[in-house]
N, C-alpha and C positions, 0 to 999 in steps of 0.2 A: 547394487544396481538391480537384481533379480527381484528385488522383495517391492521395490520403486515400479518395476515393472509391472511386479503383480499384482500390486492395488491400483493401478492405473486399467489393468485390464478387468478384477472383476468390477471396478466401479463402474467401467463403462466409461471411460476418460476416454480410452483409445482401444484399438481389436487389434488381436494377432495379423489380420492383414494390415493393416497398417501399418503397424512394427516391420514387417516384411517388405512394403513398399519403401518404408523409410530408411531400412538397409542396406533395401537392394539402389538407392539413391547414394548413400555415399560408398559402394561398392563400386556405383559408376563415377562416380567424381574423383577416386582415391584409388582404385586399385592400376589403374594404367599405370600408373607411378612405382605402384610397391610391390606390386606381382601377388599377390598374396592368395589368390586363387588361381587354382588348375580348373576348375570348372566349375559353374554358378546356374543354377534353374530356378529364375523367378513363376514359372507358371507351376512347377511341382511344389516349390513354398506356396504358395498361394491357397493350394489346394488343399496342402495339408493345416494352414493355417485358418480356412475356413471351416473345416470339423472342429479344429480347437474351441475355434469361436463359437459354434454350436453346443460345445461339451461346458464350456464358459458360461452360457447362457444359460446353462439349466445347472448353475450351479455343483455342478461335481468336479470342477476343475484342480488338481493339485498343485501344488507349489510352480511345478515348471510347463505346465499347460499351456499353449500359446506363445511361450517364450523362444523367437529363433534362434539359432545357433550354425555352426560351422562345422564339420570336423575335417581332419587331417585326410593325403588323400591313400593313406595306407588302409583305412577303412573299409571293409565288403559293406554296400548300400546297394541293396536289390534293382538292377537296371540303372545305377546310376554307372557313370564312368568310375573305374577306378584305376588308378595307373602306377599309385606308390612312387611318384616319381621319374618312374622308368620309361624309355622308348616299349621294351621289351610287354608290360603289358598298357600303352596306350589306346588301344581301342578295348580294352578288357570293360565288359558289365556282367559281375558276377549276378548267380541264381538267387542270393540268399544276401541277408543281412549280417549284422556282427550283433553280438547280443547287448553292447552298449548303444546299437541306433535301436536296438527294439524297445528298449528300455526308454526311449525318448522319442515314440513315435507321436507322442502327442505335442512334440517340438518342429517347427519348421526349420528344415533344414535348406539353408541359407545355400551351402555349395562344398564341393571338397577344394581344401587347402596345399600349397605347396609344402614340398618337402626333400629334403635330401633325397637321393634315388635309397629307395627300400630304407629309409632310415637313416644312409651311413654317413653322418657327418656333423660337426660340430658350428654349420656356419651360414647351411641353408644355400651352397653355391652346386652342389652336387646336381642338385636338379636336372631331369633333360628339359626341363621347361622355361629354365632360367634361376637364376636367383631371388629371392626375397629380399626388397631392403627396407633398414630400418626406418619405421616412423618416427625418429627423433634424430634424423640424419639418413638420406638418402644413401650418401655414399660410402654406408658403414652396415655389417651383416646384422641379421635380423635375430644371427643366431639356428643351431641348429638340432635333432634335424627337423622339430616341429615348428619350424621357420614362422610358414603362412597362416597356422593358429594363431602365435603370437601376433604378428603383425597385424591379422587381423582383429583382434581383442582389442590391443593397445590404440589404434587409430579410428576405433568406431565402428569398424563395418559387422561386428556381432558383437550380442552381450557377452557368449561365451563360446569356449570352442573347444575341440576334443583335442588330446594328442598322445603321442607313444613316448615313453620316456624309457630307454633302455642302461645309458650310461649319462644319461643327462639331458635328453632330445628335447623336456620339456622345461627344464631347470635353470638351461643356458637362456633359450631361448626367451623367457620369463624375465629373467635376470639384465637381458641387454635391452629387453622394448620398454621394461620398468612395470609387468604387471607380473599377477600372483601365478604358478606355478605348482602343482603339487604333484609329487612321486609318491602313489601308494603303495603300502604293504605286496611285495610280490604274492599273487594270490588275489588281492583283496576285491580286485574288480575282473569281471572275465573277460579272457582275452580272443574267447572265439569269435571265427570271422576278422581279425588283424592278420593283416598278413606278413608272416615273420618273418624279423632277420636274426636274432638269439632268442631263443625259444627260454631259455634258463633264466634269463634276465630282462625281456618283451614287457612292460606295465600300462595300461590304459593311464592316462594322465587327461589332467585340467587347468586347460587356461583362464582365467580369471580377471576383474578389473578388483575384486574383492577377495580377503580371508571367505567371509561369509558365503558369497558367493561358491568359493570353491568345496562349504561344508554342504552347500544346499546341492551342488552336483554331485557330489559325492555321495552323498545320504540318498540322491536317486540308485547311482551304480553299483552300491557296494554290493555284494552276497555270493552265494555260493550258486554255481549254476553248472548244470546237469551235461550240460556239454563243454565244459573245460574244467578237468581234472582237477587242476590245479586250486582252482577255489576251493578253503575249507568251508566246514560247516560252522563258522564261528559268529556269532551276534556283533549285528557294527553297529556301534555305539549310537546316540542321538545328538550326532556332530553338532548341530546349529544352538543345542543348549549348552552343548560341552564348551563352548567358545567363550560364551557370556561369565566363566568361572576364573576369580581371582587368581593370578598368577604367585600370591606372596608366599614366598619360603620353598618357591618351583629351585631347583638345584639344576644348573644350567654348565655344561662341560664344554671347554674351550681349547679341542686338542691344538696344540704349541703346533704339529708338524704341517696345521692348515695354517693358522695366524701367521707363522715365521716362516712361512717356505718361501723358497727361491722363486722370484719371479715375481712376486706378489706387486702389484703398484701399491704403493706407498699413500695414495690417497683412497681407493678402496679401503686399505687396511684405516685408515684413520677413520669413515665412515661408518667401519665395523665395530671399530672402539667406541663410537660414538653410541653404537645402538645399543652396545653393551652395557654403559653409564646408564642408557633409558631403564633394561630392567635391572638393574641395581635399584635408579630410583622406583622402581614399582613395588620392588621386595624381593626379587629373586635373587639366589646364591648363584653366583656366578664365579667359577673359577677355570684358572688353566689345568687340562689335562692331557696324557697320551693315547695316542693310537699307534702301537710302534711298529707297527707294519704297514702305513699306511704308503711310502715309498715304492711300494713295491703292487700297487694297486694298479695303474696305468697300465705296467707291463702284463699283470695275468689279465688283466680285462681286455688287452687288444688280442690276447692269445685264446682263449676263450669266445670271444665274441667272432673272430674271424674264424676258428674253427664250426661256431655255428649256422654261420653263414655258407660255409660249403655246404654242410649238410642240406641248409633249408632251399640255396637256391640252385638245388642240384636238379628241382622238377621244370624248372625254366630253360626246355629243351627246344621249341616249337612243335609239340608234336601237339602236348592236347589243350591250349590255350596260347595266348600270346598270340606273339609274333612271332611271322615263321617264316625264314629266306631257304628257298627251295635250293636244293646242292647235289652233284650227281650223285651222291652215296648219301645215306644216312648219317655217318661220319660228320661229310662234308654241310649238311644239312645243320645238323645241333654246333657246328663249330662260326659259322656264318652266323648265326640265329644269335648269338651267346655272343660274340665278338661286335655285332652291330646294335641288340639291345642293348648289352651292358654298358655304363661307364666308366673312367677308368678307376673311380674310387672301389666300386662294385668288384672291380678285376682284378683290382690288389689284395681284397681283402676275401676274396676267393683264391686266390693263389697263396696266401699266408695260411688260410685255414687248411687246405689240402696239404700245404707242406708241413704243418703242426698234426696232422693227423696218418700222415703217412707211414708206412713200414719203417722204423728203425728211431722216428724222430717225434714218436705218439707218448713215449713216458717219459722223454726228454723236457717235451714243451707243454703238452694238452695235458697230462696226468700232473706235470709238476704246479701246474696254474692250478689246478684244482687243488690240491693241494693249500694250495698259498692261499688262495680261495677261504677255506673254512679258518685258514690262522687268522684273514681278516674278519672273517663274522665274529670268531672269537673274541676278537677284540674288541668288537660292539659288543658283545653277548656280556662281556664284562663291564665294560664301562656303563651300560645301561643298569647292571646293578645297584652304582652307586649315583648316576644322574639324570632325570626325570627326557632329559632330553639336551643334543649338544648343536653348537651353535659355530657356524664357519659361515666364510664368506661362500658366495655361488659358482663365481669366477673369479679367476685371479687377476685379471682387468677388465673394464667397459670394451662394450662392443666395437671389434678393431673395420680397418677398410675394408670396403668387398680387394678383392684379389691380394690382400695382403700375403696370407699364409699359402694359398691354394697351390706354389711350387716347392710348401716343406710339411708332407704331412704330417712327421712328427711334432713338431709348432703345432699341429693343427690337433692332432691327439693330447696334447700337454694341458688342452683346453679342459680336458674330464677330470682333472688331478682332482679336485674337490667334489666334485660329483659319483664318480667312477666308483668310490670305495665302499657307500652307503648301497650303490646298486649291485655289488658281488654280496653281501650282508642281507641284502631284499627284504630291508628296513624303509619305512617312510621318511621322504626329505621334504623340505615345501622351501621356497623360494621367494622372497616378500622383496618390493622394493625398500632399498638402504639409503636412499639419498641417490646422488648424482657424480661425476668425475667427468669433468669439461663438456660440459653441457651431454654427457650419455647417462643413463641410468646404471645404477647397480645394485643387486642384488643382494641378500644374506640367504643363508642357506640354517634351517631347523630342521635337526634328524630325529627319531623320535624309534623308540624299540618296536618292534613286530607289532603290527594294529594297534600301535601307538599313535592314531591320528588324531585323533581325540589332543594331543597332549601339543604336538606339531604347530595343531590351528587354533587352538583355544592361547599359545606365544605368539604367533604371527599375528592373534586380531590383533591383542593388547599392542602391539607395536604400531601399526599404522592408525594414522591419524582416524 
């Protein structure tokens, strides 16, 4: 779609404004229905989309120049609202940008997206703003927590759209609307300016209608950048040529404990056999293999990931941003403030991470997940030895009803079991539609070793049509 786009705009077919009115049109015909935006400014697309066109005109335009987009609304955007979701910051316009909008300033930005509050959730119902539902069935989650990206990729209202993919936010989501997803290298794109809920496992992600698509965003964001640590100084590849290379004699690993696990529907797994048969016939070696630790992934990652959520949302007190419900103590003040922003997804997994991190119950719970932690990278760290990249479904079923799970969160955590394990390991996963399962989309899941993305989407083109 990107590349369609971009010879339409330097031909002069059509201008970034146009693109932008034409979005901001089915954003008004489609989004009352899907929710998929927390907030939208057509006159700031506009604006930004008429420098494009000026940059367009004189010919120095790059690959993603004039092209709009979306992102998620965890996002810092200078002056724009940002809310993550949450009551707690809804009237928030942060100073500063995130260095993935800097990096696409010459992109109009369409609006910021719904999402789980701060992140936390697999289904996109968490929201205080309401839920996301899916564009291929109203009455069914959009997926979470990068809900509102996806649903807006999948239905037309952007070509592409930003999101957070922590234990799957972008994976799932990708997986039940039926477009591309991708979970990069932790590190590989920078994460300053998101605003966190596990800081260890936080990834800048992309929604996609395309493989390609998501090499040509990618090939914008990746590198190493001077205000967040965490990016190394390592060379990212030249995704968009790496795609176009023959898949034949690729060694393709099928650990048995994602194919065969409990729960799996029966007709995903048949879809996934199916795509498995495709790269056989393309030439790949494809066989079964293990991950034997992989059981035990769900539980360090909800111990882990809610231990760092106490830390992270420890500064959301009312004192120096947000929301603030005034109380006659200071006490009373942060207890009000915390109790009426937060909700209750948010409250649980603040009080799980306080209780894993507490006096007597810190080497028990927090030190033992870490632990379990590095036995699962090990476990990739080895299998990637012997195979170029491994291959599971995304979800273990199509995307269920809204309000189905939302009275048993563990149902609702059981949702990461395939996702969860590649994000403790801070490995690349990508996510490709697999076909369908009564009229929902579903997803396969391509993992691929440490800035091994190259490898991920150069399998995922060859697969789609």
């Amino acid at each position: 779609m990107i590349k369609e786009l971009r010879a339409k705009l330097d031909s002069g077919e059509t201008s970034s404004q146009k693109l932008v009115e034409e979005y901001f049109d089915n954003i008004k015909k489609l989004d009352k229905d899907l929710n998929a935006f927390i907030s939208a400014d057509k006159e700031k697309a506009l604006e930004r989309a008429g420098v494009a066109d000026k940059t367009i005109k004189k010919g120095e335009a790059d690959m993603l120049t004039g092209i709009p987009f979306a992102t998620k609304d965890n996002y810092c955007v200078k002056h724009y609202k940002t809310t993550a979701g949450s009551k707690i910051l809804e009237d928030y316009k942060p100073p500063y940008s995130a260095t993935a909008i800097k990096k696409l300033e010459e992109c109009p930005l369409l609006g910021k997206t719904n999402c789980d509050e701060f992140a936390m959730g697999a289904s996109g119902e968490n929201s205080a703003y309401g839920p996301t539902k899916n564009p291929h069935g109203h009455d069914h989650v959009a997926g979470g927590s990068s809900s509102g990206s996806a649903a807006a990729v999948a239905a037309g209202m952007a070509p592409f759209a930003l999101g957070t993919d922590t234990g799957g936010s972008v994976r799932l989501p990708a997986s039940f609307c039926g477009i591309v997803g991708l979970r990069p290298t932790y590190g590989r794109i920078s994460r300053y300016g998101i605003i966190a809920m596990a800081s260890s496992l936080d990834v800048v992600g992309t929604l996609t209608q395309t493989v390609e698509d998501a090499a040509i965003v990618l090939d914008n964001l990746a590198g190493q950048d001077s205000l967040d640590s965490t990016t190394p100084p390592i060379k990212k590849d030249d995704y968009l040529k790496e795609i176009e290379k023959d898949i034949k004699g690729m060694k393709i690993g099928v650990p048995i404990e994602y194919i065969n696990a409990e729960g799996i529907d029966e007709k995903v797994k048949k879809e996934i056999n199916e795509a498995i048969a495709k790269f056989k016939d393309m030439g790949a070696e494809v066989e079964e293999m293990s991950l034997p630790h992989t059981e035990y992934a769900v539980a360090t990652y909800y111990i882990i990931v809610s231990s760092e959520v106490s830390s992270n949302l420890a500064r959301y007190d009312g004192v120096k941003y947000g929301l603030r419900i005034p109380g006659e103590t200071l006490e009373q003040m942060y207890t009000d403030t915390r109790t009426i922003g937060f909700g209750w997804e948010v409250e649980r997994r603040i009080l799980m991470g306080t209780f894993s991190l507490s006096a007597g119950y810190q080497d028990k719970y927090y030190q033992k997940a870490q632990k379990v932690r590095t036995l699962i990278k090990q476990d990739f760290d080895k299998a990637f030895k012997k195979y170029d990249i491994l291959l599971t479904p995304t979800s273990p079923t199509p995307a269920f009803k809204l309000g189905e799970k939302t009275k048993d969160p563990l149902s609702m955590y059981l949702m990461d079991v395939f996702t969860a394990p590649s994000s403790l390991a801070g490995v690349p996963a990508l996510s490709v539609p697999a076909g369908s399962v009564d009229g929902l989309p579903i997803g396969l899941q391509l993992i691929g070793p440490q800035f091994g993305e190259r490898r991920i989407l150069r399998a995922g083109h060859k697969l789609l049509p």
